[in-house]
C-alpha positions in Angstrom: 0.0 0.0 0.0 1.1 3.5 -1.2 1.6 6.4 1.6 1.2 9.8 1.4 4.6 10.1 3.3 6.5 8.8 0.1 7.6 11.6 -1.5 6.6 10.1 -5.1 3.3 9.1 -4.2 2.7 12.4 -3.1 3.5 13.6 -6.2 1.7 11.2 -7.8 -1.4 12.6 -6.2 -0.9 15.9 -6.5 -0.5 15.3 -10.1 -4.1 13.5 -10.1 -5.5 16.2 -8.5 -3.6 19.1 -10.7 -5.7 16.7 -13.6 -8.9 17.8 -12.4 -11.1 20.6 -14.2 -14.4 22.2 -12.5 -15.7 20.3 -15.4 -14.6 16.7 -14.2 -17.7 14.3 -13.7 -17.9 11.8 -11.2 -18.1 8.2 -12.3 -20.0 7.4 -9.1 -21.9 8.8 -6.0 -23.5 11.9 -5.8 -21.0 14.6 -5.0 -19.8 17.3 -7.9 -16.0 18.1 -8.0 -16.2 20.7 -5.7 -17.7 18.5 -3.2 -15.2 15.6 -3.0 -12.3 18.4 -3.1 -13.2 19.3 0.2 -15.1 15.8 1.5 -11.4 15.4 1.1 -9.9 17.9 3.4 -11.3 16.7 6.4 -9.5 13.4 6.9 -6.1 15.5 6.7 -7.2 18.1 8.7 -8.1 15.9 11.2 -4.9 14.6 11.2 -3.2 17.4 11.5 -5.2 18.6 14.6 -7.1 21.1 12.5 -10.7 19.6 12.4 -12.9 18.0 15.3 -14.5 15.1 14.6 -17.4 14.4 17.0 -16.8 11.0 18.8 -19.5 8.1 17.6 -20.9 6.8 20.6 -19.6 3.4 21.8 -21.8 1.3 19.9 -21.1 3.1 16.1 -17.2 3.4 17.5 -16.9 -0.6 17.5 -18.5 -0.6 14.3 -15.8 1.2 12.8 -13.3 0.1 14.4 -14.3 -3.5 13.2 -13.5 -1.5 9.5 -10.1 -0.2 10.7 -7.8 -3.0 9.0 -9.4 -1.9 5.8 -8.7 1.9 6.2 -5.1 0.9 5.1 -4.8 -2.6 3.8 -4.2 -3.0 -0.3 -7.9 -3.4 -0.9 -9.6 -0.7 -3.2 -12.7 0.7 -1.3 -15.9 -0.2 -3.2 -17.7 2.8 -5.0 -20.6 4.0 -3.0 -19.4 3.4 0.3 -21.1 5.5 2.7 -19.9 8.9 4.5 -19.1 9.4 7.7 -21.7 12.1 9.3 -19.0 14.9 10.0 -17.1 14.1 6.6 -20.6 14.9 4.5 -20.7 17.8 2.1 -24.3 18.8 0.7 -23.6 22.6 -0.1 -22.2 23.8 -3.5 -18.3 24.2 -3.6 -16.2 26.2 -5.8 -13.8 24.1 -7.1 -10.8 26.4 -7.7 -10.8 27.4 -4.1 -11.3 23.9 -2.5 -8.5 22.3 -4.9 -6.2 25.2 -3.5 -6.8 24.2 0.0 -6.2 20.6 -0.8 -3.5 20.7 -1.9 -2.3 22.3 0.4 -3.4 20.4 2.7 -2.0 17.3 0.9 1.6 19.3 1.2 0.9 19.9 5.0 0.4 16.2 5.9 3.5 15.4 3.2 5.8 17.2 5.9 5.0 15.6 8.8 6.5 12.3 7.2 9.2 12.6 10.2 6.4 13.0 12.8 6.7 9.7 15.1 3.4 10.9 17.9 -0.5 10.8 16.4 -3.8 11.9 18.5 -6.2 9.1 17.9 -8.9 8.9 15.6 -11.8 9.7 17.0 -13.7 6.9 15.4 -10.9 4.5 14.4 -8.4 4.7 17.5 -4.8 4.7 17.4 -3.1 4.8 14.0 0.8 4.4 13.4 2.7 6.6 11.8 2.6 4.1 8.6 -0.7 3.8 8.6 -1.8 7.5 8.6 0.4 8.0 5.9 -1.5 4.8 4.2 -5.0 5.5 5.0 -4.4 9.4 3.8 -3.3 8.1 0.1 -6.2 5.2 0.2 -9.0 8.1 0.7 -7.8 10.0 -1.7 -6.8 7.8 -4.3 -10.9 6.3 -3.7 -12.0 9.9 -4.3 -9.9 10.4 -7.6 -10.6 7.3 -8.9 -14.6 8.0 -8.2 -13.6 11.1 -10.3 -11.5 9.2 -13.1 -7.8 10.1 -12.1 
């Protein structure tokens, strides 16, 4: 499994995403390009301590954390899979903005390749360092793929 610590797969994303026009269509799911751009800011925000996920109440938290191995295993994710409450985005996004801020953000995680201490997920638990930097490429490479990059 690719890692978003790697230095080329983080090129290699920030290539797909570079690939993506306000025009792009979705192959699957419901959300427009400006949508998924920032659906997909808010697992690396979390990450880097800049978003608050509300905590799932004990029953929902050992539902996903019975999903955990597959937030950074080789497996693809499965189109349509469904959206974590806090991670949802129904509003209209401009896409030029949002694609700014992703990358960014993209960058942002990218440097804290050396970083060895992670807060926990509030739905998932503990992470290692590994597989942060795995489950942060697997997201996004689902969410280009969904938009055919």
């Amino acid at each position: 499994m690719k890692s978003l610590f790697d230095t080329e797969t983080c090129s290699e994303i920030l290539n797909r995403i570079n690939t993506l026009t306000k025009s792009t269509k979705a192959t699957w799911g419901e959300m427009e390009i400006g949508q998924m751009l920032h659906h997909c800011q808010f697992p690396l925000s979390l990450a880097l301590g800049r978003y608050q996920m509300k905590k799932p109440n004990p029953f929902v938290k050992l539902i996903f954390k019975s999903f955990k191995k597959g937030m950074y295993d080789d497996k693809l994710w499965k189109p349509n899979l469904p959206t974590a409450k806090d991670f949802k985005v129904s509003d209209k996004k401009d896409f030029e903005p949002e694609k700014i801020i992703l990358v960014d953000l993209v960058n942002d995680f990218h440097l804290e390749k050396d970083r060895k201490i992670w807060e926990p997920h509030p739905a998932f638990g503990l992470f290692t360092h590994e597989q942060w930097g795995k489950m942060q490429y697997k997201h996004l490479d689902h969410h280009l793929r969904q938009f055919g990059v």
